[in-house]
C-alpha positions as CSV (number, residue, x, y, z in Angstrom):
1,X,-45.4,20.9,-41.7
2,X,-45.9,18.7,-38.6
3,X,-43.6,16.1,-40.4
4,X,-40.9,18.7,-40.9
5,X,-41.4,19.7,-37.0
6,X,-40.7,16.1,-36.1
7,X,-38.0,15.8,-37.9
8,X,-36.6,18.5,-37.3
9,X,-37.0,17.6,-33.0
10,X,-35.8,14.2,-34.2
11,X,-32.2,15.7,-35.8
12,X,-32.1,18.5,-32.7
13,X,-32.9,15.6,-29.8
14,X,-30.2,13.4,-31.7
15,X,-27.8,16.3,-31.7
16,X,-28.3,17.0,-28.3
17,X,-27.7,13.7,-26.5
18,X,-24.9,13.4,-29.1
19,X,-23.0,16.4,-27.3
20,X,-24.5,16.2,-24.0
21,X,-22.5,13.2,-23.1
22,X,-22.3,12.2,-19.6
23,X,-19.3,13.1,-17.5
24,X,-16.7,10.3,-16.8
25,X,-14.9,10.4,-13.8
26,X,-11.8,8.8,-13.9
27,X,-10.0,7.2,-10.9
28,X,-6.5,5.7,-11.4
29,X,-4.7,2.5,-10.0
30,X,-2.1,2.3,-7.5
31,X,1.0,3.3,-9.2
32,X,-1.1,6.0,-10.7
33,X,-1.2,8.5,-8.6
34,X,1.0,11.5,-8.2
35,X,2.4,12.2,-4.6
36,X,4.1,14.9,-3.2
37,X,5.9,15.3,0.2
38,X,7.1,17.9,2.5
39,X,9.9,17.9,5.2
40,X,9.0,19.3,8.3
41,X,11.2,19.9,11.7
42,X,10.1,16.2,13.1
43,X,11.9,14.4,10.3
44,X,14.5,12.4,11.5
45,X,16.5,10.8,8.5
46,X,18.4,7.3,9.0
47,X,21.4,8.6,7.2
48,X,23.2,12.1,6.5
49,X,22.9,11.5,2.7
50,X,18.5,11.1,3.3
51,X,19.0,14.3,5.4
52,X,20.6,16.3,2.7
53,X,18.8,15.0,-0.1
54,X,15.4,15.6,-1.9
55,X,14.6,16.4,-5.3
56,X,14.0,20.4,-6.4
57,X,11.7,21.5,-4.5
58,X,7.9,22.1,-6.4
59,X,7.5,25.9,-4.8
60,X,8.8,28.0,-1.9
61,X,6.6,26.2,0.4
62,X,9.0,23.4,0.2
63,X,6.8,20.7,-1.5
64,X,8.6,18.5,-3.7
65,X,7.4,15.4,-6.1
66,X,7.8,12.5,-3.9
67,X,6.2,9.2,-6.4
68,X,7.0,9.2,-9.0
69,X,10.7,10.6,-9.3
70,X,13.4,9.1,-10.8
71,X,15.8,9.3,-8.3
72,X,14.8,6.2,-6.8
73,X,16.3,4.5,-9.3
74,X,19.0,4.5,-7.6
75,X,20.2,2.7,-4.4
76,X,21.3,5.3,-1.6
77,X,18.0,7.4,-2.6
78,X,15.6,4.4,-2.9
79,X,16.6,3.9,1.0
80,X,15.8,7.2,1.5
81,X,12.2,7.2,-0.4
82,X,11.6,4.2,1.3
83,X,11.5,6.1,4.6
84,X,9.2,8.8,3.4
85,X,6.5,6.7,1.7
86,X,6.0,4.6,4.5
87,X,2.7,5.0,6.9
88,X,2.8,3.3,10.7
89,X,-0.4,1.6,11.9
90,X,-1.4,3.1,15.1
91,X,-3.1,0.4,17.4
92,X,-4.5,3.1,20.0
93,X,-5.8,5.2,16.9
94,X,-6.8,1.9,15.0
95,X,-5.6,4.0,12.0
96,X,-2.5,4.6,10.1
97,X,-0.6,8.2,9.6
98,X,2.4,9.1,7.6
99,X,6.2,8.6,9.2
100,X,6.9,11.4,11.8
101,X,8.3,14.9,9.3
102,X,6.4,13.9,6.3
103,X,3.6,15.7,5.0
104,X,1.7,14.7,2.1
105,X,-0.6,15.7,-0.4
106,X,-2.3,14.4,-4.2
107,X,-2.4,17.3,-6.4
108,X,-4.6,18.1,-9.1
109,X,-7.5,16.6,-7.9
110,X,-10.8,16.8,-10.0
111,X,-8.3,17.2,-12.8
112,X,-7.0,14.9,-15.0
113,X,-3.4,16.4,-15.1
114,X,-2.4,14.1,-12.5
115,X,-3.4,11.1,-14.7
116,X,-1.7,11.6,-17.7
117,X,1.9,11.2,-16.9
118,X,3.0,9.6,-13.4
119,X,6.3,12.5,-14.0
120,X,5.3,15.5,-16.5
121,X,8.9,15.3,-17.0
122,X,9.5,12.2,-18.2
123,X,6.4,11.9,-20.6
124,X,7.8,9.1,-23.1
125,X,8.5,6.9,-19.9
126,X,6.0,7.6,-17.5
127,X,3.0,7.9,-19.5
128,X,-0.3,6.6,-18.1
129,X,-3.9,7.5,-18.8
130,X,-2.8,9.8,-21.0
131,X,-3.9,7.8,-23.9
132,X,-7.2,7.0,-22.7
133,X,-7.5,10.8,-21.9
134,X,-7.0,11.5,-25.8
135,X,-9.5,8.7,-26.6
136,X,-11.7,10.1,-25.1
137,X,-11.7,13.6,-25.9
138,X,-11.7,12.1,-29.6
139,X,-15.6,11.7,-29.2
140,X,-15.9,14.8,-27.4
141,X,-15.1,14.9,-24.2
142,X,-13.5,17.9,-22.5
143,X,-11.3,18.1,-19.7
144,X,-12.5,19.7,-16.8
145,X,-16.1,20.0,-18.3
146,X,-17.0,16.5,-18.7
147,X,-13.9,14.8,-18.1
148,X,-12.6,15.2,-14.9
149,X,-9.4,12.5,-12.7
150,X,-9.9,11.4,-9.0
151,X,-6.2,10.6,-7.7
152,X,-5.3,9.7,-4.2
153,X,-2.7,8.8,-1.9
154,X,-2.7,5.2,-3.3
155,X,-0.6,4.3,-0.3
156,X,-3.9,4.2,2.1
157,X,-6.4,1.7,1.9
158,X,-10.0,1.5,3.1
159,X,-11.3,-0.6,6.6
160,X,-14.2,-2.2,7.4
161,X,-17.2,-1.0,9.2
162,X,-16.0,0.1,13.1
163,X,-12.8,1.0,11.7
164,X,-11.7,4.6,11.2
165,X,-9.6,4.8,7.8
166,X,-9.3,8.5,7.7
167,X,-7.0,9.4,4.7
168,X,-9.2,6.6,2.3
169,X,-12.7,7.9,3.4
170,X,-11.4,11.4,3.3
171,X,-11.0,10.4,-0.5
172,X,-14.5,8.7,-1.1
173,X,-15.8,11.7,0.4
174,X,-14.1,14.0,-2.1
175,X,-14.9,11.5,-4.8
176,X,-18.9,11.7,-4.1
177,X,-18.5,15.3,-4.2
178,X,-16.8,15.2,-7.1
179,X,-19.3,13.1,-8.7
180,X,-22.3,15.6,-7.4
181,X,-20.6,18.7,-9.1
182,X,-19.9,16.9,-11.9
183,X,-23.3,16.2,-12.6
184,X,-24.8,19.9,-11.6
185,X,-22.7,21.0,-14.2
186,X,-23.6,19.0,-17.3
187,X,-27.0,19.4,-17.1
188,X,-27.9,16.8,-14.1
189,X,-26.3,13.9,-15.9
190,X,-25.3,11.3,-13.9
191,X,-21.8,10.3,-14.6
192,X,-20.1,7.4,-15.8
193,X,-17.0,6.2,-13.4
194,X,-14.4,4.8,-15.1
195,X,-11.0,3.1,-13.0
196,X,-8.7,1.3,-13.6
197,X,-7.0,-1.5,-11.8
198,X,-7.2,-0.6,-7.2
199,X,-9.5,2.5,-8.6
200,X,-12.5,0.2,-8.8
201,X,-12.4,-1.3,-5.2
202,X,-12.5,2.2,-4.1
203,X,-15.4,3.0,-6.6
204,X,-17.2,-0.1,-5.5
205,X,-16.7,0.6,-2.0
206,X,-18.6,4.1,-2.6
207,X,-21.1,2.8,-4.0
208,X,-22.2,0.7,-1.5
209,X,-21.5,2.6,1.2
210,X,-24.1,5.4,-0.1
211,X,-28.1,5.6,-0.6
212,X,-29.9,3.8,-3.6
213,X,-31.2,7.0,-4.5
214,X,-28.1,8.6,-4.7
215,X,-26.7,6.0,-7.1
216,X,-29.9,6.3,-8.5
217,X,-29.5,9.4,-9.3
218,X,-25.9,10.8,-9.5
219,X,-24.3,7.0,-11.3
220,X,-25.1,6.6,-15.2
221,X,-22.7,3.6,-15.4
222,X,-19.4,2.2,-13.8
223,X,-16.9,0.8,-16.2
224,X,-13.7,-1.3,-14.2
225,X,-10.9,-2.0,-15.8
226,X,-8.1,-4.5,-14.6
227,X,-9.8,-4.3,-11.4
228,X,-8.3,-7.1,-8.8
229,X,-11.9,-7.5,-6.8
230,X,-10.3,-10.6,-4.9
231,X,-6.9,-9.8,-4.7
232,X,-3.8,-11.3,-6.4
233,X,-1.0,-13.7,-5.6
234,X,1.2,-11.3,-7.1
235,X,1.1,-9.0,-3.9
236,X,2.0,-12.2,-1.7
237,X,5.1,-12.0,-3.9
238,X,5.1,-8.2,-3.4
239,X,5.1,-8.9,0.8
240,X,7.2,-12.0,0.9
241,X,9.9,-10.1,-1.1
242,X,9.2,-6.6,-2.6
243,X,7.9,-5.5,-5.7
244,X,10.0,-3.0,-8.1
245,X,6.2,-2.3,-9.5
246,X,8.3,-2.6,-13.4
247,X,10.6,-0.4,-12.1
248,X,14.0,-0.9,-13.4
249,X,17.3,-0.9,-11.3
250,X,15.7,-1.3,-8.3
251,X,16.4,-4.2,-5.6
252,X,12.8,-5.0,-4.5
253,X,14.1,-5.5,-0.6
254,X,15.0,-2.1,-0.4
255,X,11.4,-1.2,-1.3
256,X,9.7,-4.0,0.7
257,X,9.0,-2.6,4.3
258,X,7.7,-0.1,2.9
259,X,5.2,-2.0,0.6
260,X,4.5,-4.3,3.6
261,X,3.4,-1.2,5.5
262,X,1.2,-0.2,3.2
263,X,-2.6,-0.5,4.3
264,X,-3.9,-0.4,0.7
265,X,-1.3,-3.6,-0.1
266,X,-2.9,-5.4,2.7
267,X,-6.2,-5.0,0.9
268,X,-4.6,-6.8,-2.1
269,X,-4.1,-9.8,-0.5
270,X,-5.9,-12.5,-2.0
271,X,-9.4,-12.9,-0.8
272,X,-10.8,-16.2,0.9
273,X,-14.3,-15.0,-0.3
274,X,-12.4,-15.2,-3.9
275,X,-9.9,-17.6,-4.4
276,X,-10.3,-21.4,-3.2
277,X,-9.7,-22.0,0.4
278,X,-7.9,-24.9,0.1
279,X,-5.9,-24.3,-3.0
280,X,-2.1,-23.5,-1.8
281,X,-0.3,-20.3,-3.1
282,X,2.5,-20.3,-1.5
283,X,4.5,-23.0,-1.3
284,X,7.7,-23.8,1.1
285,X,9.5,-25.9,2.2
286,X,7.7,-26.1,5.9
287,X,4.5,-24.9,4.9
288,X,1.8,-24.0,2.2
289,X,-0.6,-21.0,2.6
290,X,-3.8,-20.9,0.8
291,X,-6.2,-17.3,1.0
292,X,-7.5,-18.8,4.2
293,X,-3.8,-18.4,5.7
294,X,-3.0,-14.9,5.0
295,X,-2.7,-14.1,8.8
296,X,-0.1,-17.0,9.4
297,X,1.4,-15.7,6.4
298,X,2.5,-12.5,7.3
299,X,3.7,-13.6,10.7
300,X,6.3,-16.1,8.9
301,X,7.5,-13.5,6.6
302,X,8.7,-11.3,9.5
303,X,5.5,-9.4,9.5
304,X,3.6,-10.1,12.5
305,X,2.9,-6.4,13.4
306,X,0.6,-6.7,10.3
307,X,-1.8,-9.6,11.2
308,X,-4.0,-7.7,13.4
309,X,-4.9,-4.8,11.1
310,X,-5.6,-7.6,8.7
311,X,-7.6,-9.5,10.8
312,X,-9.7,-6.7,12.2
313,X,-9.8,-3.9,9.1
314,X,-9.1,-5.5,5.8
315,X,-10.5,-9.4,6.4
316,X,-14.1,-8.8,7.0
317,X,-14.3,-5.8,4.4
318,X,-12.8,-8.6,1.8
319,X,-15.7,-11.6,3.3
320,X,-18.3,-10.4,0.4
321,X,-19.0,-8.5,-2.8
322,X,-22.0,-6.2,-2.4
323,X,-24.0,-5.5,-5.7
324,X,-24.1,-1.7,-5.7
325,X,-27.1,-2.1,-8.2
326,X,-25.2,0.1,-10.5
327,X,-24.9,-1.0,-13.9
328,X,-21.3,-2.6,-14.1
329,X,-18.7,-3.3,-17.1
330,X,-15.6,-5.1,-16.4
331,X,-13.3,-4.6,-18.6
332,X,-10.4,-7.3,-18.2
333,X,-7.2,-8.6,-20.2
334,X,-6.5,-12.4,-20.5
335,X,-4.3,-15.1,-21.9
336,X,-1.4,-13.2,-19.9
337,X,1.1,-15.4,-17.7
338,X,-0.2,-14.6,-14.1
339,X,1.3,-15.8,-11.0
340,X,-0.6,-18.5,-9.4
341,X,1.6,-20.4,-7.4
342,X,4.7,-19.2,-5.5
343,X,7.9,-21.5,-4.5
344,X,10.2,-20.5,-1.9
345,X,13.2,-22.7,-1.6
346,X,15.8,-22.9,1.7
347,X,16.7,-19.6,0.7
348,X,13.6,-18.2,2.5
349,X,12.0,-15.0,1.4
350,X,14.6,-12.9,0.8
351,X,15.3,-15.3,-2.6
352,X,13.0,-14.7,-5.4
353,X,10.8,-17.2,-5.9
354,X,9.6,-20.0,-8.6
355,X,6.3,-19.4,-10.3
356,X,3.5,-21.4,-11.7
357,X,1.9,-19.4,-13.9
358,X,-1.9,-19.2,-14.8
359,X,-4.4,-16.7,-16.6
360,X,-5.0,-13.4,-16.1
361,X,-3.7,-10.1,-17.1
362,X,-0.1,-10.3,-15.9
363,X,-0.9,-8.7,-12.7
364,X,-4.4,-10.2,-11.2
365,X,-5.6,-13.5,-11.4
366,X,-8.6,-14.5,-13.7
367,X,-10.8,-15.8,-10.8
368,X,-10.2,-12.2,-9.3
369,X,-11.0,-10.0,-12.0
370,X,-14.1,-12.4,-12.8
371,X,-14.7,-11.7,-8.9
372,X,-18.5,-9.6,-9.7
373,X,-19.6,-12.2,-12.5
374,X,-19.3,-14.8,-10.1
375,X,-20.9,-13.2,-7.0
376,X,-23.5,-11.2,-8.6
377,X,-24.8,-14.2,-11.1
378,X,-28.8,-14.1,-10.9
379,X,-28.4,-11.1,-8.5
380,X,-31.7,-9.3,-8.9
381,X,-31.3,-5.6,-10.2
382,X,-28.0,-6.0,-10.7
383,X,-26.3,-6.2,-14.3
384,X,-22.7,-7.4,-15.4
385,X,-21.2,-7.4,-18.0
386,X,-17.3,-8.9,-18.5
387,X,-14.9,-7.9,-21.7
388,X,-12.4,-10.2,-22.3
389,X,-9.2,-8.4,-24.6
390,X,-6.6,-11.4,-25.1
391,X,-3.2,-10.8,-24.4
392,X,-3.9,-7.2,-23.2
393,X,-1.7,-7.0,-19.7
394,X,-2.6,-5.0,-16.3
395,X,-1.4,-1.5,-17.8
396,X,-1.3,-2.0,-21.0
397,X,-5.1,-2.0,-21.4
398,X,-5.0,1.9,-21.1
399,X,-2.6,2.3,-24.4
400,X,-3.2,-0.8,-26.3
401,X,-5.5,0.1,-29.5
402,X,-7.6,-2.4,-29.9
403,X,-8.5,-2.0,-25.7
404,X,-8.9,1.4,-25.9
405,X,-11.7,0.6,-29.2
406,X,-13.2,-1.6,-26.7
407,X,-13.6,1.0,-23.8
408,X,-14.2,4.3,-25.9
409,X,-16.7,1.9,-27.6
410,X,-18.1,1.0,-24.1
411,X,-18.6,4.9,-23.1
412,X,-20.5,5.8,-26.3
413,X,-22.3,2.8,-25.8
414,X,-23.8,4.7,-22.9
415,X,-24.0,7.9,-24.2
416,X,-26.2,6.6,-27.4
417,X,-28.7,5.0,-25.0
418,X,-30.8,8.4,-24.7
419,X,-31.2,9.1,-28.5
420,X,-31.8,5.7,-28.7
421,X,-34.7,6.0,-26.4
422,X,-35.8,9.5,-27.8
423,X,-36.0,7.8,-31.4
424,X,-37.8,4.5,-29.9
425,X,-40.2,6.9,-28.1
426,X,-41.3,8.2,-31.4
């Protein structure tokens, strides 16, 4: 009888931590996020057609989808979407706020509707976690009950200490809320974060901006995939002469002030602490700039207005990698042509440049998204592990089989550690 007991505790324990996974929390990357916009009396367009034009409005309240939409696809509307995405850096506020008539807000948060498709719409063309969201509820999770999305307005970055960033703490704020409820409701586990690509520098910056005994308590595990600790070349590219972001049709200098503008760009740029010092990465004909020259950088592209909010909010939150002592899994693609070195020509930076090409995943550099093995080898109390998926690219790790295997197999991974230690307690 006391051997059928045990056994019978052994198969209900089993059972138990099989379905009483712990709740993921997933945050997106930048292009990830759904935004919508409203128009308000203050808006002053630059032309009649942006004055007349917006997409069908969401409800009566005048709220309309503002990223992504597929108007911008085209030329006289990309003008005009480029003048209600941008944000203005406020030097008396030390903070950035949206262009004067345009209100803003992320829906769905807490929800992973937002995550699926970046346009509901257009599902076969805008698809995004949506795969990873059906992975996952493959091995039982439930959307909304253990399974819940974390988007934000991806425009807005994060500053370092002293510096007010109201919009990106506003989000970590939300997200350490989220993560508390989360828990309260599946039984006190403590969740398992998993982002993907800018998602994990905002993770990361949570976690080390909140107690050991919170993490302690409320963090299970933190997967990252594609996450660009350091930076990349790629968004020199995207400052020195726009970024369609894979978009087709669209003429990346129509798109560039407003990527320049862009707080959470700023926080892309590749990090001294990171990438070699001396090592140039962009290349022209008067000059070479290495991570070290970031600030003389952005004045020679035309952007001087952005060197002081670099200098003061993004360059000394960039300087080091704090271990969180969080368990950490980077998940990373390689063996993908990544841009490492950029050449401008007489043409200046309006041309599009030649690249030298390294590894990486297509978007960020290797020596970026091997940023934590690097700065947290020997770290005491702090564990790392790296996955390496060959020829898996930036976004394709979140559709591409054999990566989603590796991260589903990551997650229940996790999960099976407490009936593993039930079992091994026996």
């Amino acid at each position: 009888m006391a051997i059928l007991s045990m056994a019978i505790f052994l198969y209900t324990s089993n059972t138990s931590a099989t379905t009483n996974l712990h709740p993921v929390i997933l945050i997106p990357g930048s292009g990830g996020n759904q935004l919508e916009a409203r128009l308000t009396e203050k808006y002053k367009p630059t032309s009649l057609l942006c004055n007349r034009w917006y997409p069908v409005k969401k409800d009566p309240d005048g709220w309309f989808r503002l990223w992504f939409d597929p108007t911008v696809l085209f030329g006289p509307f990309t003008k005009c979407f480029n003048q209600r995405m941008m944000v203005y850096y406020d030097p008396d506020e030390d903070d950035y706020h949206n262009a004067p008539g345009i209100e803003t807000r992320v829906p769905y948060f807490g929800s992973t509707q937002a995550l699926l498709y970046l346009d509901p719409n257009l599902k076969q063309i805008t698809s995004y976690m949506e795969p990873l969201v059906r992975s996952l509820e493959q091995v039982g999770y439930l959307s909304g009950k253990n399974l819940f999305g974390a988007p934000y307005d991806f425009r807005y970055g994060l500053a370092a200490e002293g510096h007010p960033s109201q919009v990106g703490s506003k989000f970590l704020s939300d997200l350490k809320d989220l993560i508390e409820s989360a828990s309260a409701s599946n039984g006190e586990n403590p969740v398992i974060l998993l982002s993907h690509s800018l998602g994990g520098l905002f993770a990361l910056q949570l976690l080390n901006r909140t107690s050991i005994s919170w993490r302690q308590k409320f963090i299970k595990h933190f997967i990252a995939l594609s996450a660009p600790w350091g930076g990349t070349v790629e968004e020199m590219r995207t400052f020195a002469s726009g970024n369609t972001l894979g978009v087709p049709l669209v003429d990346p200098l129509l798109v560039r002030e407003q990527q320049r503008c862009s707080p959470s760009n700023l926080w892309l740029m590749p990090s001294p602490s990171v990438f070699s010092r001396g090592k140039p990465l962009v290349i022209t004909p008067d000059a070479s700039y290495s991570s070290s020259d970031i600030a003389e950088f952005l004045k020679d592209i035309g952007f001087s207005e952005g060197v002081y909010p670099y200098k003061t909010r993004v360059l000394p939150l960039v300087e080091s990698l704090p271990a969180p002592e969080v368990a950490v899994t980077c998940v990373v693609g390689s063996g993908v042509k990544t841009p490492e070195t950029l050449f401008y020509g007489d043409g200046g930076f309006d041309e599009r440049p030649e690249v030298v090409y390294g590894d990486g995943d297509g978007t960020v550099n290797m020596v970026s998204l091997l940023a934590l093995e690097t700065a947290w080898d020997g770290r005491k109390n702090q564990s790392v592990k790296v996955v390496k998926i060959p020829g898996v690219s930036h976004t394709s790790i979140l559709k591409d089989e054999n990566a989603l295997g590796v991260i589903i197999g990551e997650v229940s991974s996790i999960n099976s550690e407490t009936s593993e230690s039930v079992v091994q307690w026996f």
